[in-house]
C-alpha positions as CSV (number, residue, x, y, z in Angstrom):
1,X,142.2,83.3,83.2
2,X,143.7,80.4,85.2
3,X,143.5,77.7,82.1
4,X,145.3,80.7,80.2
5,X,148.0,81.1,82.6
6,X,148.7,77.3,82.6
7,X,148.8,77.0,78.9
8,X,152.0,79.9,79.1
9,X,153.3,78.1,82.0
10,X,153.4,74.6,79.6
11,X,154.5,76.5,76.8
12,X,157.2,78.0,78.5
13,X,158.3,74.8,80.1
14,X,157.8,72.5,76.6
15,X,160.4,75.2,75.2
16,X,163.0,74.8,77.8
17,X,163.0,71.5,77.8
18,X,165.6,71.2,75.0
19,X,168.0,73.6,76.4
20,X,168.0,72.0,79.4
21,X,168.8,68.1,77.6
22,X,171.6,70.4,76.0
23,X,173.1,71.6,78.9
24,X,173.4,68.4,81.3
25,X,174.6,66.5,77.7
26,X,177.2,69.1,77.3
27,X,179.0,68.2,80.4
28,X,181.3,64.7,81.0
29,X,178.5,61.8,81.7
30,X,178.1,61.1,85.1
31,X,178.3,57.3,86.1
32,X,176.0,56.1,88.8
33,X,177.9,55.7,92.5
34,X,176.9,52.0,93.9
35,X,176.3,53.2,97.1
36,X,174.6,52.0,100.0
37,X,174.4,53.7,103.0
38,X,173.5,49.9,105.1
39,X,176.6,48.7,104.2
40,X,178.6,49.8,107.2
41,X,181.6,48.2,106.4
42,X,181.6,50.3,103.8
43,X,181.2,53.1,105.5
44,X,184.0,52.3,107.8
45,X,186.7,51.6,104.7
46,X,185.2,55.7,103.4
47,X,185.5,57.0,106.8
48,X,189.2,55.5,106.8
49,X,190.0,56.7,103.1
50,X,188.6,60.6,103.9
51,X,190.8,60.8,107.2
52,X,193.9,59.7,105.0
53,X,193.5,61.4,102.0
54,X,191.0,64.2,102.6
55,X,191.1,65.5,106.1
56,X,194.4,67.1,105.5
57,X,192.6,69.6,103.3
58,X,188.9,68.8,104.2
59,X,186.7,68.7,107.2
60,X,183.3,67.4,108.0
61,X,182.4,69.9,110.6
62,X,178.8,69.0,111.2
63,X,179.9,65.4,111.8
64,X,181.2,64.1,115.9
65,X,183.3,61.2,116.3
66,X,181.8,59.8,118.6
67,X,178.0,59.6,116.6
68,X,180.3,58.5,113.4
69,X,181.4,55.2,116.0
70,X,177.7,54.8,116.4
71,X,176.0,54.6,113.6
72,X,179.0,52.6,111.5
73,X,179.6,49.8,114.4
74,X,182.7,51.0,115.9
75,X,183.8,51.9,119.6
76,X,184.8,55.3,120.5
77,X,187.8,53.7,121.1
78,X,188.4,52.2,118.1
79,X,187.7,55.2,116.7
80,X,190.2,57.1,118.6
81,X,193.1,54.4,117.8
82,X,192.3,54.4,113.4
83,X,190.3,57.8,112.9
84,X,191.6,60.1,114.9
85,X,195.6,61.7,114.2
86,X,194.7,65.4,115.6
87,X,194.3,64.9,119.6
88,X,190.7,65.4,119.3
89,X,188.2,64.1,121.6
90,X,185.5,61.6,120.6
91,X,183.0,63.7,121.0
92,X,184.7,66.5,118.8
93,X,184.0,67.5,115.2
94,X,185.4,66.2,112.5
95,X,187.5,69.4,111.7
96,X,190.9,70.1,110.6
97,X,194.0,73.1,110.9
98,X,193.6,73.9,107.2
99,X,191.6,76.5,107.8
100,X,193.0,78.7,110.7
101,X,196.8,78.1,108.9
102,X,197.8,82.1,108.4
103,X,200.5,82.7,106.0
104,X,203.4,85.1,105.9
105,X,201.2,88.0,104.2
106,X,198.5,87.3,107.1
107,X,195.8,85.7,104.9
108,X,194.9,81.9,104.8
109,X,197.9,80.0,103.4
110,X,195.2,77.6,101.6
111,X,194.0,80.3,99.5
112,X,197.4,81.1,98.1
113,X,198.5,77.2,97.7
114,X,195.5,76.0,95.6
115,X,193.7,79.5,95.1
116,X,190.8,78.9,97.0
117,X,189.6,77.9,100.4
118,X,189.3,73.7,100.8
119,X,185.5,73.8,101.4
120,X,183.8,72.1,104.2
121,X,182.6,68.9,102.6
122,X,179.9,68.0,105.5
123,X,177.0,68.6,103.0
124,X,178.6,68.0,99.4
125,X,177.1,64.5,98.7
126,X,173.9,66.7,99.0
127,X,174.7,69.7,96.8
128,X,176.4,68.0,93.9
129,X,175.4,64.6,93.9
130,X,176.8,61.0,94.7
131,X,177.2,60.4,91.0
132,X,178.6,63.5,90.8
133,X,181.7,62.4,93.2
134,X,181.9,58.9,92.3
135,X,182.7,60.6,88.8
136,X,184.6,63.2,89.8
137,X,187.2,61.1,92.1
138,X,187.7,58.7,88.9
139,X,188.4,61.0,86.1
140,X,191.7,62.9,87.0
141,X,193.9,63.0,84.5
142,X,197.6,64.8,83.9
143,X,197.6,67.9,82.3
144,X,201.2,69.7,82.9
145,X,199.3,73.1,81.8
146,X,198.1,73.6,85.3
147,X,199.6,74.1,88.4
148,X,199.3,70.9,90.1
149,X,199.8,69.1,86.9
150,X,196.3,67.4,87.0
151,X,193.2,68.6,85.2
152,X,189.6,66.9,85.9
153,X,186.5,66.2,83.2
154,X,184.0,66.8,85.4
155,X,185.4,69.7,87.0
156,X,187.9,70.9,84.3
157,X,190.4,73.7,85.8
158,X,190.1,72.5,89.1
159,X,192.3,73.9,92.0
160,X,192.4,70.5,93.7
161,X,195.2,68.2,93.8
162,X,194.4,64.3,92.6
163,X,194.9,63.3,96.6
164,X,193.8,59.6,95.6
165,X,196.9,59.4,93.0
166,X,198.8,57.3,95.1
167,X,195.9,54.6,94.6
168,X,194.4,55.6,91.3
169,X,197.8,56.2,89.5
170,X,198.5,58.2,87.3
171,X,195.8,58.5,83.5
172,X,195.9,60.4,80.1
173,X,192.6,61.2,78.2
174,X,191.7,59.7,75.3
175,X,189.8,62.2,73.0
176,X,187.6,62.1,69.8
177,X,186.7,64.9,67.7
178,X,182.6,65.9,67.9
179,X,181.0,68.5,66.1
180,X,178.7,70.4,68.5
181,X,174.8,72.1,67.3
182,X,176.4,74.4,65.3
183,X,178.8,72.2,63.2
184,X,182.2,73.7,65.4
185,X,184.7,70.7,65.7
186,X,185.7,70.2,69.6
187,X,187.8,67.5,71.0
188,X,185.5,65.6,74.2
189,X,186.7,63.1,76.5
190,X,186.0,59.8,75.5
191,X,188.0,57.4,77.9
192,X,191.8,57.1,80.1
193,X,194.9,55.8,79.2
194,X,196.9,54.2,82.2
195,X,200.4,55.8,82.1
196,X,201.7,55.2,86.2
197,X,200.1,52.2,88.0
198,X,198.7,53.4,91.2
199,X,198.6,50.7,94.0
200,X,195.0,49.6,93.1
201,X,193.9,48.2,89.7
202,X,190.8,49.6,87.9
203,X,188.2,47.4,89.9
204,X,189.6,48.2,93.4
205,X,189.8,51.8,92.9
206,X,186.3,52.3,92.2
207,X,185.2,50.1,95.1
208,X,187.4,52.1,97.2
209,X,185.9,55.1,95.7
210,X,182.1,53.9,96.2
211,X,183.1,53.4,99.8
212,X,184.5,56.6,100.3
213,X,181.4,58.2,98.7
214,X,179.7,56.3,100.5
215,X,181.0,57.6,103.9
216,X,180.4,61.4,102.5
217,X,176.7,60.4,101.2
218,X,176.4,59.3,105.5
219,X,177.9,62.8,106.6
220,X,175.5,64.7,104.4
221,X,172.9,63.0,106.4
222,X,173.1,60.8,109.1
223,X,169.7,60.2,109.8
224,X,168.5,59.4,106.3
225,X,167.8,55.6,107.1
226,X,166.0,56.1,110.4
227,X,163.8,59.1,108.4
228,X,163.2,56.5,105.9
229,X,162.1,53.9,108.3
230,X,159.7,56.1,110.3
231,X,158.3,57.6,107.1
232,X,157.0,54.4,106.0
233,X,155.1,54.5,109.5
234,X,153.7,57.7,109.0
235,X,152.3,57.0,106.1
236,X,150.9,53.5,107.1
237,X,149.2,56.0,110.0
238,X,147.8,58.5,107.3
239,X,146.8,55.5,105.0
240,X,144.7,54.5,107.8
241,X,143.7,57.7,109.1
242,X,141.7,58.4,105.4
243,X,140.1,55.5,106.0
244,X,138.8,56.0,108.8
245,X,138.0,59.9,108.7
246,X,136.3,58.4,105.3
247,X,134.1,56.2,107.4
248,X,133.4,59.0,109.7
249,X,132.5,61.4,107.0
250,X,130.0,58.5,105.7
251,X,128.2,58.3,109.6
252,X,127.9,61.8,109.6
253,X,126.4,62.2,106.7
254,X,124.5,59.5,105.8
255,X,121.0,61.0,107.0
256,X,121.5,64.0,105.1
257,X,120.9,62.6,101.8
């Protein structure tokens, strides 16, 4: 019964498989985000760029000032002077007014300007990815069909504004025609086209983007370096442990037989 149930089970799975290949293909590639979370310089350049450009819109709510100080090599006060613009305390979260701004019609005026709540980004590096991000920040484009005037590849329709314009500039796709499984011509997203400088060039844009990624893979969790360092004790201690309850086993044993 149980080798019958496993064979279904890798039947099932073997046939998936394919659709699967299809659908992450069928989305814009995803380029890998040169992070690393040791770098604390880094981290203080992201924690800079998301209190410019993102914390208007964005919070980190889940994240304190004052353990953000800590862990990337800053003073509170330092902190305070280059981090902080809303009167919060060093020890506060990292939260913004976004969210408890009430329009004229009594419902939150962030719904009605981009047609959906800002979400809380404290945990996004971990629910969509790094690469998804580092992508995502790099791939705006113009498109004067919607609303804001910008359109995204990874996230086409979005409701959020290109906030890193001002760096980035201002890109055009480039498109080729593909035929998809069923031989229906569609028009994919090969590249971008430059059309308004931005005040960084190519290079330093996606530096300043791995840095701010960077800072939001930190905020999804903090503790990932110290829960790396004390997991490679723990299983030094287990290592050891099988061999010594293997030696044990062995004493006990050994008159049995």
């Amino acid at each position: 019964m149980g080798k019958t149930i496993m064979r279904k089970i890798i039947a099932f799975l073997l046939m998936a498989l394919p659709g699967l290949v299809l659908a992450v293909e069928a989305g814009y590639p995803l380029d890998p985000a040169p992070i690393n979370l040791e770098d604390k310089t880094s981290l203080q350049r992201g924690a800079r760029l998301f209190v410019n450009y993102c914390m208007g819109c964005h919070s980190v709510q889940y994240q304190r000032y004052n353990r953000l100080a800590r862990d990337v090599g800053l003073t509170d006060e330092l902190v305070l002077q280059n981090l902080v613009f809303t009167g919060a305390k060093v020890g506060d979260t990292m939260q913004n007014a976004m969210s408890k701004t009430i329009g004229d019609d009594g419902k939150p005026a962030a719904r009605r300007w981009f047609g959906a709540q800002p979400p809380d980004l404290s945990l996004i590096a971990r629910s969509r990815g790094v690469d998804y991000l580092y992508t995502y920040l790099r791939t705006f484009y113009v498109d004067e069909k919607r609303p804001l005037g910008v359109n995204n590849a990874v996230f086409p329709m979005v409701g959020m504004p290109h906030a890193l314009w001002e760096l980035q500039g201002l890109q055009k796709p480039i498109y080729e025609k593909h035929k998809d499984a069923e031989g229906n011509e569609t028009e994919v997203i090969v590249g971008f086209q430059q059309v308004v400088p931005g005040k960084l060039n190519a290079t330093e844009y996606n530096a300043a983007v791995a840095d701010l990624v960077n800072f939001l893979a930190y905020v999804a969790e903090p503790i990932k370096l110290e829960r790396q360092r004390i997991g490679v004790w723990v299983l030094a201690f287990l290592a050891l442990c099988i061999v010594v309850f293997y030696l044990l086993k062995e004493e006990y044993w050994k008159d049995v037989h």
